[in-house]
N, C-alpha and C positions, 0 to 999 in steps of 0.2 A: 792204793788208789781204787780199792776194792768201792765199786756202784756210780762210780762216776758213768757208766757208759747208760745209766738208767736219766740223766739228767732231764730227757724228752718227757719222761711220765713224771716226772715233780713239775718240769714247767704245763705240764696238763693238767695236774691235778691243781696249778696254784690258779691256773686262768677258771677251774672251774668250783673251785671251795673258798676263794679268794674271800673276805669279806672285810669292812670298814665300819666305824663309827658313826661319822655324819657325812654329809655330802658337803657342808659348809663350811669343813673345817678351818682353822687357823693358819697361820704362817707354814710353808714345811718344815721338813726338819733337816732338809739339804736340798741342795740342787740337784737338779735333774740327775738322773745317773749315768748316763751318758759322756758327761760331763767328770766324772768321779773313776770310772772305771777305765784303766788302762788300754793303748792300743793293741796290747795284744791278749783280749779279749776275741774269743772264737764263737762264743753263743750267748747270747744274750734274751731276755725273756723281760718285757716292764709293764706293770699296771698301773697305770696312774690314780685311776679312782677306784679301787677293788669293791667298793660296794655295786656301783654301776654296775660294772662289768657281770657282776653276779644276777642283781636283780634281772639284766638283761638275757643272762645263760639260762636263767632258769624258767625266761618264758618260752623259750626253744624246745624244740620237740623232745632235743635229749637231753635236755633240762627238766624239761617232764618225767622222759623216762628214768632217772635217776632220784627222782622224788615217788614215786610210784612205789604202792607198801609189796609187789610182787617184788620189787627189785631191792627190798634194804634187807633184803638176808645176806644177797651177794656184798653189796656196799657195805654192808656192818664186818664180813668177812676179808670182803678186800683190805679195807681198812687195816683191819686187825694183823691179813697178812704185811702190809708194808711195816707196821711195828717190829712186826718180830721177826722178820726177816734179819739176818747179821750184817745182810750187805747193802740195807737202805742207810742211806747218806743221812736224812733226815734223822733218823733216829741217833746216828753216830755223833750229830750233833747236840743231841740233847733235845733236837724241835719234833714236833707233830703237827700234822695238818691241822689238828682243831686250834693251835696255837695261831696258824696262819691263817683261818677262818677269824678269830677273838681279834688280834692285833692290830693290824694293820688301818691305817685310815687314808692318808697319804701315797705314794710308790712305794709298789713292793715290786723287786726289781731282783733277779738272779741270775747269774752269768756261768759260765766257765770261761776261766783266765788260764791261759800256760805264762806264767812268771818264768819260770826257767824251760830249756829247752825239754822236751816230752816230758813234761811234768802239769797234770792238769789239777785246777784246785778249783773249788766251787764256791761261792759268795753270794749271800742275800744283802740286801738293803731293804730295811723295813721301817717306814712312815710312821710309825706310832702319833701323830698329834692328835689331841684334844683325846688320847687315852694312854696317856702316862703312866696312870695308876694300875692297869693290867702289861702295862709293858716292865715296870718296874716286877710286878708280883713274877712275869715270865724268866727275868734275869736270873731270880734267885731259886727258881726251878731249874733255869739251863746248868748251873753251877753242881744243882742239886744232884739233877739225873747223868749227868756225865760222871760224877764223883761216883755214885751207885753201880756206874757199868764198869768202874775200877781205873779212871782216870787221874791221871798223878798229876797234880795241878803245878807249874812252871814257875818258877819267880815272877815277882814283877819288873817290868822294864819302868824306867825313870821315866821316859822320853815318852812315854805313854801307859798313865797309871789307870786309866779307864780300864784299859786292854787285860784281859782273864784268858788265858790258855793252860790249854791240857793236853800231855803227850797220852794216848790211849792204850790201853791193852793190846796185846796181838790179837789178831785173827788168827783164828786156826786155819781158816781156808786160805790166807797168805801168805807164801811162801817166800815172798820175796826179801824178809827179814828186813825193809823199811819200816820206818818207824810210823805213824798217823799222829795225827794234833785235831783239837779241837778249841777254835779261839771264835770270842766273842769281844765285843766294845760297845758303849752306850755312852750317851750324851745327851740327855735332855729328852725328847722323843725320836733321837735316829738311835737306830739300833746296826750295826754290822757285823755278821756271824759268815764264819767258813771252815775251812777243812787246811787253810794252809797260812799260817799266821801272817808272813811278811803281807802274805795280800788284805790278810782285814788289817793290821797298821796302818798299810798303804792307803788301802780304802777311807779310814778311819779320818784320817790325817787331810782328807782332801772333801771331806765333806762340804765346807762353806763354800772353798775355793776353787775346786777342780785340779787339774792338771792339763800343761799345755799339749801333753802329749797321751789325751784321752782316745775313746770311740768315737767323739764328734770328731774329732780331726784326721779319721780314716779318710782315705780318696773316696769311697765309696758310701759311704755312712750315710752324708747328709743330702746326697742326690737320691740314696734312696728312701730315706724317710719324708723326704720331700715333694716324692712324685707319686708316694704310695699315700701320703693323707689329702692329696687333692680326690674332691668327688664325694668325699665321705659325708653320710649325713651329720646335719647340724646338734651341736648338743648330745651325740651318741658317744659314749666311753668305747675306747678302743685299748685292745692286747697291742704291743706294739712288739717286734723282734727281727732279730738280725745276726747273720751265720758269715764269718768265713768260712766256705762250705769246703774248701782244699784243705786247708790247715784246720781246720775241726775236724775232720775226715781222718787226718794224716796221726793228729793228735790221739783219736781213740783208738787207730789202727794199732800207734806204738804202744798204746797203754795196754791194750787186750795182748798184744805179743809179750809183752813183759811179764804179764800176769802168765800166759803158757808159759812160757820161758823158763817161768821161777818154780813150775808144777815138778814133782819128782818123776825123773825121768825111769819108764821101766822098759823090758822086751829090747834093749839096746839100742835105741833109738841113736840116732847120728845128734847132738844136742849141738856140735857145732856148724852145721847144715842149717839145723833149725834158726840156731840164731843169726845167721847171714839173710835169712828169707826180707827179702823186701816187703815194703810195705806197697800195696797196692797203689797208693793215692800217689806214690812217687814215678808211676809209670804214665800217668796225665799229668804230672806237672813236667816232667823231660818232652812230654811233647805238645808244648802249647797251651795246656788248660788252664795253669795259669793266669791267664787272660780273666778270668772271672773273678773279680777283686771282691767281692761281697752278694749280700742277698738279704731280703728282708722286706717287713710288711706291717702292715693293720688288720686287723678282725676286729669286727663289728657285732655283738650280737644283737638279735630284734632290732635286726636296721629297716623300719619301715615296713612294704611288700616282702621282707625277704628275713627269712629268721638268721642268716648269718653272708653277712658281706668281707668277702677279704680282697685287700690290693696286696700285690706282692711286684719285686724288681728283683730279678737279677743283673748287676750290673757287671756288663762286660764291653767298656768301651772300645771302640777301633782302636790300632797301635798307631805311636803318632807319626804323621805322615800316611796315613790309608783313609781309602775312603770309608763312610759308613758301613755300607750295603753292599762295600766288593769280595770279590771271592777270596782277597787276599788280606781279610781287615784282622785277619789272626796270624799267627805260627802255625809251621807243621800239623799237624794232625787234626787240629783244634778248627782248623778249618772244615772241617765236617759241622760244624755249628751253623749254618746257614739255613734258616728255616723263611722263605720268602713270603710275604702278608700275599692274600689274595682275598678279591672281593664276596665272593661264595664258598664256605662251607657247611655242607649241609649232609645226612645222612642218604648212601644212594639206595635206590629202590631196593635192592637183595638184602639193607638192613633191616633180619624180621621185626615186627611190632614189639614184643615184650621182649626183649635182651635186656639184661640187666644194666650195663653201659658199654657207651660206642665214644670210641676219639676220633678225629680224624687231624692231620695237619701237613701243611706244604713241607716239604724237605727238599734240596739241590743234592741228588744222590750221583749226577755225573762230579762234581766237587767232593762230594765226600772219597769216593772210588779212590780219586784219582791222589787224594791225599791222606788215604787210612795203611800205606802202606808201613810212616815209621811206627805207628802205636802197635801195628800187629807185629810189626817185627819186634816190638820191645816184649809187647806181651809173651809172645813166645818163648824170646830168652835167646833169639837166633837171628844176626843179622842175614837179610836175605830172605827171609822167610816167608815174608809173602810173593814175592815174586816168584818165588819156589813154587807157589802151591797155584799162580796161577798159568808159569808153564807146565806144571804137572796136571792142567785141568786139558792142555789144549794140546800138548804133544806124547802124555802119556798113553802106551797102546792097548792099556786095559784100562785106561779111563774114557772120557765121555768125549776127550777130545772138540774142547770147546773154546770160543776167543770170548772169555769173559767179559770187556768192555764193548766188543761187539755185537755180539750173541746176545747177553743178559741187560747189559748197563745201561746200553742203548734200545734197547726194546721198553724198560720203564719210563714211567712220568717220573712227575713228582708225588702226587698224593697218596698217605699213608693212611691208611686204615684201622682202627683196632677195635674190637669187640672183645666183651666178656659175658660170658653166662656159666649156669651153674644145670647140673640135670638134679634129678628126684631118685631115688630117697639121698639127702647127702651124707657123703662120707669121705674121706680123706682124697677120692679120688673125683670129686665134685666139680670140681670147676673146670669151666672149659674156657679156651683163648683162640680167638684168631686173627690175623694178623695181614692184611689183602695191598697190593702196590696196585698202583695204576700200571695199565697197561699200554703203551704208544702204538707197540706194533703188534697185537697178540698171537698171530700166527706167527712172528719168528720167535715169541716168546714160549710160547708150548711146543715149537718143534724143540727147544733148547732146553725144554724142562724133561723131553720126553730122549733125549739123547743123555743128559747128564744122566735120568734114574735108572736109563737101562743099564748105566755100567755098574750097578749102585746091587751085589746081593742081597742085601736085606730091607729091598723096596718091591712091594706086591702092587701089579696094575691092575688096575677095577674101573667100573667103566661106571657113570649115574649119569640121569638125566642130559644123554648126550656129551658129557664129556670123558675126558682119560682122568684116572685119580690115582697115584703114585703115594701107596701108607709106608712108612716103617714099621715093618713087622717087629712084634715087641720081644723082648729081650730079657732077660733075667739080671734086672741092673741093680745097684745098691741105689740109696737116697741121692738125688742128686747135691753137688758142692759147687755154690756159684762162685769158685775165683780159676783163675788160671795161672798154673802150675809154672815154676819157671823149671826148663828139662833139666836131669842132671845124669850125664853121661851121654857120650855120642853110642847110634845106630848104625853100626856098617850097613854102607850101599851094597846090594846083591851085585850093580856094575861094576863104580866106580873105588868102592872097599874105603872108603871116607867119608864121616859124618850123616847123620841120617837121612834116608833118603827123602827127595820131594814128596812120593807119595806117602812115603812115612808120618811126615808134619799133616801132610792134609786129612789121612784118616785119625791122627790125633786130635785135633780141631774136632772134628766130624763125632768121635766118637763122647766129645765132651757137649757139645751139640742135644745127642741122643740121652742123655742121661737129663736132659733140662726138657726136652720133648717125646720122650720115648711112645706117644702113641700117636706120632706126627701124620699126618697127610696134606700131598701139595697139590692143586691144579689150577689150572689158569680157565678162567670163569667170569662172564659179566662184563669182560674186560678189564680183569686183574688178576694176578699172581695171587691164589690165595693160598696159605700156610696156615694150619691148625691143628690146636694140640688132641685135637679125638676125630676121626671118622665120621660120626654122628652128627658132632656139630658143623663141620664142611656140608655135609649133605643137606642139612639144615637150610642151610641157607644158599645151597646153587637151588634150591626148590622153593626158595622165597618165593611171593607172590605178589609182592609189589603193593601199589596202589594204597587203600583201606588197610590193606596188612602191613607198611610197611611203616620205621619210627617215625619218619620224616609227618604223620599221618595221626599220630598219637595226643591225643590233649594233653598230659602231664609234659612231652617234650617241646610243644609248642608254649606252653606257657614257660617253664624255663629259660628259651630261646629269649622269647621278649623281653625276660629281663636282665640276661647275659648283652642282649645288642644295648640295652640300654647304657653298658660299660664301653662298647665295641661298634658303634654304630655303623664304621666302615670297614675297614679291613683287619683281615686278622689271621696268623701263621698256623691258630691250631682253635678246636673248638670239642667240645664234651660233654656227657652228658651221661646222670647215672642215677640208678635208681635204689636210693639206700637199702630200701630194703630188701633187693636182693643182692647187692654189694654187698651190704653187711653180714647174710645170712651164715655163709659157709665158716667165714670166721667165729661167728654165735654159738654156731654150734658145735662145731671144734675145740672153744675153749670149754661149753658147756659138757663137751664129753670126754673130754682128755688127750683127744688126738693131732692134738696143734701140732706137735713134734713132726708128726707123721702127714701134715698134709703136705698134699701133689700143688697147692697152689702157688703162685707166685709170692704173695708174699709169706708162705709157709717155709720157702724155699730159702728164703732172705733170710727170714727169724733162725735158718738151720747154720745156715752161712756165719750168721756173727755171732751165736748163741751156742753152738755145738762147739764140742771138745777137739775138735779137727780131723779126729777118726774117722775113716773110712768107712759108710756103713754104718756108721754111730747116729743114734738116736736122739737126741737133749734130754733131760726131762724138763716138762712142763712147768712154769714157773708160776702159774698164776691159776688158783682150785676154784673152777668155776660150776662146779656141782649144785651150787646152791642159784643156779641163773636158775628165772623160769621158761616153759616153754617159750619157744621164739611168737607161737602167735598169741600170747598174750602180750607181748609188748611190742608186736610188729607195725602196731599204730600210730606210732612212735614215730616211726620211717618216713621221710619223705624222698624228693629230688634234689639234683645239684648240677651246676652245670659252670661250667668254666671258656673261659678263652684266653689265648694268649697272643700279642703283637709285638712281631717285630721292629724294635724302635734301634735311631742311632746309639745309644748308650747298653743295649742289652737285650731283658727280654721282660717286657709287661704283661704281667700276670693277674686277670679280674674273676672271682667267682662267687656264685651265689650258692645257697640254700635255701630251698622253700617247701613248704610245712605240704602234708595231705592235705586234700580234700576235706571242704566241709563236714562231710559225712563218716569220713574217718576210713571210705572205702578207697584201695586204688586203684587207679585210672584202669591200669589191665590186671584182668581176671586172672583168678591163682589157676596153672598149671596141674593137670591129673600127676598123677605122683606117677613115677616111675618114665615118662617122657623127657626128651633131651627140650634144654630150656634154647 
């Protein structure tokens, strides 16, 4: 199942090379696909008009930049890398994107299906009408090029003599001694190609007719494709898509473990430790999460005022007999899902002018507290464990001796904050975050911050602009690893000589903490708890200046706003706001220099997480050679704004955002930054 976890960048690449014959075309060549593809179908991706949707992407900023002759050395190369890549799915099948650019005129539609249980297989539907005669010529190239790569072509089945499969060569890099296939079927102008034959039969077989037990007759399907195309403008072609987000999650968790699994084991490794490792996605569904049956949307390109509009749902209805909006409309832990709509969100004064982007959204964190105790104790691997660590906060005598829900819980609001920016010159260690709660009572919140950090040795007090600032002094730590460990073997208590101690679990926690923030700083400011991942950028912004300086003050985020309320006119749980081109910067230029592996960002962090070998300290290497991008300001013109909100409704969670292009002038709004200044 070597590439299947690449599925994201094939349905990017098809939403954005997609292309069609006429717009008028004929009859289709099946029914909707929706209608065609089974229920247990976990991601799905569908174009209806593929010409539209292109013409439309390519009047878009990054539709530009992707046309742009500085940018087709990369695009000639990227390209060329997905070819010859061993582990690109497309290719395994025999297809290329120029095929999927030529072909299609009608739905072009790709899914991942698990047919059998942790078994994922990937599936096109392709429209071919009113271009038969290139769909025909592509058959007898799929035939052609899978034969070439040494595939041993299978009998034919009676029951469907359309149907062409190939069992494939090994991989060298699969270990796992299963077999691969490659089947394809055509009929007139539908075409169905995948990676796992029973599913293109299946598909194949259900073209006119469907099946009664498709994706439209998910619980969640057709509420959320129904609530996601109201609002849309008229006449605009839409990307349409839909995730079971647990069991698609769950699905590549096991497939990436199988694939370790199946690596030759060296240095003595425990291999049957390893293969008992749970699967992450299994520790939210034990508690509640659950609850979230589906998720899915429209994208719009050059929808009007706005170069890209998307509605999205996640749908997570109340359980039956709960109310909508009560603190109890879920299970166990899942209850921290309460995010309550309120009528103002807006950026507060200490948000400086140019940050690249700011979130903000309501959360009920006395609910979440009081019911995160079973997930952490799962997480852990220890029942008891959180309550362990929060009487080791308040009765241990070398700790900070604090009443958590007293002290902390209830000194917050609701309102969460979050900021990002990046400092000058960048480099791996580029981007900066922070992260600020409303504050209810702030004097019992800073006597509580300034008791927990004294117990804390490796927290230095510094003093700015009038307030206390408690850093973590930094540390000599490896890369960080975003999962959590389940323990293996007990810690004798220095007391009690049984199982690990309270403070044991809490400085573990803690010290996992520090490896995800190692140049942390906390203090309570402005009237909020703020948490940041650098010193410089805390400082930054307790010495905001408000007013004229502040985002709320900015033209590019006020025109944004206007057209985000146009989606949200009244209330709304969360609200955002960012500015591409410096969102997009740190990553540009990391892939541009090779250092993706190694960035300190968040989603550097991620890419290490699902992409790395699971070693300790281990590095990835870089998968995508972006040497040949140009400098970032030759296509940083490119870049505009985006902004988003989201409401909480009875059924889930309503999701509207936009994109909108620079300025007339091609300049933005705020002035570039002297280099070497924190942003």
């Amino acid at each position: 199942m070597n590439g299947i976890i690449h599925v994201r960048t094939v349905c990017l690449a098809i939403a954005a090379f997609a292309a069609a014959a006429a717009l008028d075309a004929g009859e289709p060549a099946f029914i909707p696909s929706e209608r065609i593809l089974p229920g247990t179908t976990r991601l799905w991706v569908s174009i209806r008009e593929p010409d539209a949707v292109r013409a439309g992407f390519n009047k878009t900023q990054i539709g530009k930049l992707l046309q742009d002759p500085a940018m087709q050395p990369f695009v000639k190369s990227f390209r060329e890398q997905l070819r010859s890549s061993g582990r690109q799915r497309l290719k395994k099948l025999g297809l290329t994107l120029e095929d999927l650019e030529k072909i299609p005129a009608g739905e072009l539609a790709i899914a991942c299906v698990e047919p059998r249980k942790d078994v994922a297989a990937i599936v096109l539907l392709v429209d071919a009408t009113d271009n038969e005669r290139s769909l025909a010529a592509l058959i007898e190239q799929l035939a052609d090029r899978i034969g070439k790569q040494g595939g041993r072509r299978l009998p034919p089945v009676a029951a469907t003599p359309e149907l062409v499969a190939f069992e494939l060569p090994a991989d060298p890099a699969d270990h796992s001694g299963k077999p691969e296939f490659a089947a394809f079927a055509s009929r007139g102008s539908a075409l169905v190609i995948g990676d796992d034959v029973s599913v293109v039969t299946e598909a194949f077989t259900r073209l006119s007719k469907g099946r009664p037990d498709s994706m439209e007759s998910l619980p969640a399907f057709r509420p959320v494709m129904e609530r996601t195309a109201k609002g849309l403008p008229a006449g605009r072609a839409a990307v349409r898509w839909y995730v079971d987000p647990l069991k698609y999650a769950g699905l590549m968790e096991t497939v990436r473990n199988n694939r370790e699994r199946a690596l030759p084991r060296t240095g003595g490794k425990n291999k049957s430790a390893e293969d008992q490792r749970d699967r992450r996605v299994d520790v939210l569904l034990r508690n509640g999460f659950d609850c979230i049956l589906g998720a899915g949307g429209h994208v719009v390109f050059d929808a009007g005022s706005n170069e890209v509009l998307h509605h999205s749902l996640v749908y997570a209805p109340p359980l039956p007999g709960r109310e909508p909006f009560g603190t109890d409309r879920f299970n166990s832990s899942a209850r921290m899902l309460r995010f309550p709509n309120t009528a103002a969100i807006d950026p507060p004064d200490w948000v400086p002018k140019d940050v690249a982007r700011w979130t903000a959204f309501e959360w009920d964190m006395k609910t979440a507290f009081k019911n995160a105790e079973p997930i952490v104790d799962d997480m852990v691997g220890t029942p008891g464990a959180f309550d362990d660590i929060v009487v080791t906060l308040r009765d241990d005598t070398d700790g900070p001796q604090i009443e958590v829900e007293r002290d902390l819980i209830a000194a917050l609001g609701t309102r969460v904050v979050v900021l990002g920016d990046h400092v000058h010159p960048i480099d791996a260690e580029a981007d900066r975050l922070l992260v600020a709660i409303e504050a209810k009572d702030a004097k019992l919140l800073a006597a509580t911050i300034d008791k927990s950090m004294k117990s804390e040795p490796d927290m230095r007090r510094l003093e700015h602009g009038g307030h206390v600032i408690w850093e973590l002094v930094e540390k000599d730590v490896s890369l960080p690893k975003l999962e959590v460990e389940t323990p293996v073997g007990k810690v004798v208590h220095e007391e009690d000589g049984a199982g690990e101690s309270r403070r044991g679990r809490r400085d573990r926690l803690r010290e996992r903490e520090e490896r995800l923030l190692p140049h942390s700083a906390v203090t309570v400011a402005h009237g909020h708890l703020f948490i940041a991942s650098h010193l410089d950028f805390l400082r930054r912004v307790i010495d905001a200046s408000g007013g004229a300086e502040a985002l709320a003050a900015s033209a590019d985020y006020k025109a944004v706003t206007a057209e985000t309320r146009k989606l949200f006119p009244s209330r709304t749980a969360l609200r955002s706001f960012g500015r591409t081109e410096e969102t997009a910067r740190p990553t540009y230029e990391a892939i541009k220099n090779g250092w993706m592996p190694s960035s300190k960002s968040l989603l550097g962090q991620m890419l290490n997480a699902m992409l790395a070998d699971g070693k300790p300290g281990s590095v990835r290497k870089q998968r995508i050679d972006g040497s040949s991008l140009p400098e970032f300001d030759v296509v940083r013109k490119y870049f505009g704004t985006t902004g988003l909100s989201v409401e909480s409704t009875e059924d889930g969670w309503f999701v509207g955002g936009v994109a909108v292009a620079r300025s007339a002038n091609g300049e933005p709004e705020v002035a570039q930054r002297a280099a070497g200044t924190s942003r």
